[in-house]
N, C-alpha and C positions, 0 to 999 in steps of 0.2 A: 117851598122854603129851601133855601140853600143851606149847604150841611155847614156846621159849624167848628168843621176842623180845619185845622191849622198848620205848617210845616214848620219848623223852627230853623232859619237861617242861620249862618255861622256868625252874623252880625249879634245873635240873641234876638232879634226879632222875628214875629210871626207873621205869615205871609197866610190869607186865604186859599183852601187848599181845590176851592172850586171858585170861579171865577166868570164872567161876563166876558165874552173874546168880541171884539167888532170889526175884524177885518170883512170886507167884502158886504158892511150894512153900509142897505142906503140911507143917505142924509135926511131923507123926508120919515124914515125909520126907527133910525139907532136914537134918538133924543128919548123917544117915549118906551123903546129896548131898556133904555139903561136905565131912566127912570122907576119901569115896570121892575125890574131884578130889583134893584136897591130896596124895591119897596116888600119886594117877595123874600127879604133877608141876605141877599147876595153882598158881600162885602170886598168883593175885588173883581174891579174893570179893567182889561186891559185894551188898551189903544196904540194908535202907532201914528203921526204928521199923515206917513205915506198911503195911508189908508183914506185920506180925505175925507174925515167926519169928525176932529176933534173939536171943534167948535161946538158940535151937534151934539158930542158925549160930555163935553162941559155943562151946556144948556142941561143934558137929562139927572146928571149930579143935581147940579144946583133946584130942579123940578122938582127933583126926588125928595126933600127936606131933612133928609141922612145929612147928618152933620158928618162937616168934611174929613174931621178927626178919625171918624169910623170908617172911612173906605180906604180901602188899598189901591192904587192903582199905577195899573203896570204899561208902561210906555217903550218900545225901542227905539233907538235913535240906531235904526236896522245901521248896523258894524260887522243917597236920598236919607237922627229924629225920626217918632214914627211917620214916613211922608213918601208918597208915592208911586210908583213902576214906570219908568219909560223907556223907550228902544231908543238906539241911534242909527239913523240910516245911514248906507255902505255907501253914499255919495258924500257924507259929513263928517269924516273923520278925521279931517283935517283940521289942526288945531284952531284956525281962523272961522268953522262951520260949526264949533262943538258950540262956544257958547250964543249964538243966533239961534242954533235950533232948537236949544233949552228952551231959550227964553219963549221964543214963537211957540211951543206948545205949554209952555204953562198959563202964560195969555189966551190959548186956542180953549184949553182946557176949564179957562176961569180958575187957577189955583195959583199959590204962591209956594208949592210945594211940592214933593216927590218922594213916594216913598221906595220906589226902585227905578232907577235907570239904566237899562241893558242896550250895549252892544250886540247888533245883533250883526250875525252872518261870522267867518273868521276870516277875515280881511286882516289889511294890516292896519292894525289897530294904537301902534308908538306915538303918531299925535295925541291923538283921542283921547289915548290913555293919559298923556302927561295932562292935555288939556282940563281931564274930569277929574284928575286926583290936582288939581289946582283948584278945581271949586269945591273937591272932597274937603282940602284943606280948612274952606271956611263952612265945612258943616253944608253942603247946599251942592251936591243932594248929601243926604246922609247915607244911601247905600249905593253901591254899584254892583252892575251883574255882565254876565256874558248870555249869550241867547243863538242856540242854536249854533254851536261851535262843534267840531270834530275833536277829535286828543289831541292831535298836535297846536289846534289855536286854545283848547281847553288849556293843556301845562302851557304855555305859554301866559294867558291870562292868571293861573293859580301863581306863578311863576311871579308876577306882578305883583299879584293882592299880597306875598310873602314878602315883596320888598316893602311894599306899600303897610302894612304892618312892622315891617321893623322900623321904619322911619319915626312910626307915630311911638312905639315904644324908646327908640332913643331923645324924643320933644315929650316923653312923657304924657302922652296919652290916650 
């Protein structure tokens, strides 16, 4: 049984403090992996496009009969309401690649939602960024992260999330 602690993001949301990683599982594998955890109390999967099994960790969600509300899951788009984790990968940063790879892994994943989507690597991230605080805008995803950043891409990113918060308190929200 997976522990049932939690970390409290600055969003106010709580993030599963142990989690399901699927990098490097095989496809004929990770369906009935993820399934198995979900069903052994696990409430946070993380996936990644560039791992080549989302499709396969979608199937073992939907297998698992954990309704979708109760899992967390965490995605890079290697560089989200309570709704999902994902990475942005460092070949997609470009504004023209942010929203195709969203979309491609929530299809892949069978969801319509996100509870984290991280940036991973620290790249330069000025598309990306504006790209995802565009669909921050309309709620979708409701959180954003960095993944695996040094300080200088870290202030950098915090450096953001401070403008990206005053914008929403000067539209009052």
């Amino acid at each position: 049984m997976a522990s049932g602690q939690t970390f409290r993001l600055s969003s106010g949301y709580s993030m599963p403090a142990i989690g399901l990683g699927t990098w490097q599982s095989r496809n004929d594998e990770v369906r009935d992996a993820v399934k198995t955890a979900l069903e052994a109390g696990y409430r946070h999967i993380d996936a990644a496009a560039v791992y080549g099994n989302e499709k396969q960790v979608g199937d073992g969600i939907k297998a698992s009969g954990v309704p979708r509300g109760e899992i967390f899951v965490s995605i890079p788009q290697f560089a989200c309401s309570p709704k999902k984790l994902i990475k942005l990968w460092n070949t997609h940063h470009e504004s023209e690649h942010v929203e195709a790879a969203l979309n491609k892994s929530l299809a892949d994943l069978q969801t319509d939602y996100l509870d984290l989507y991280l940036i991973h690597w620290p790249v330069s991230f000025r598309h990306s960024n504006e790209s995802l605080e565009k669909h921050k805008r309309m709620n979708f995803p409701a959180r954003l992260g960095v993944d695996i950043f040094g300080e200088v891409g870290e202030a950098s990113a915090q450096q953001s999330a401070r403008e990206w918060a005053e914008q929403q308190k000067k539209i009052g929200k």
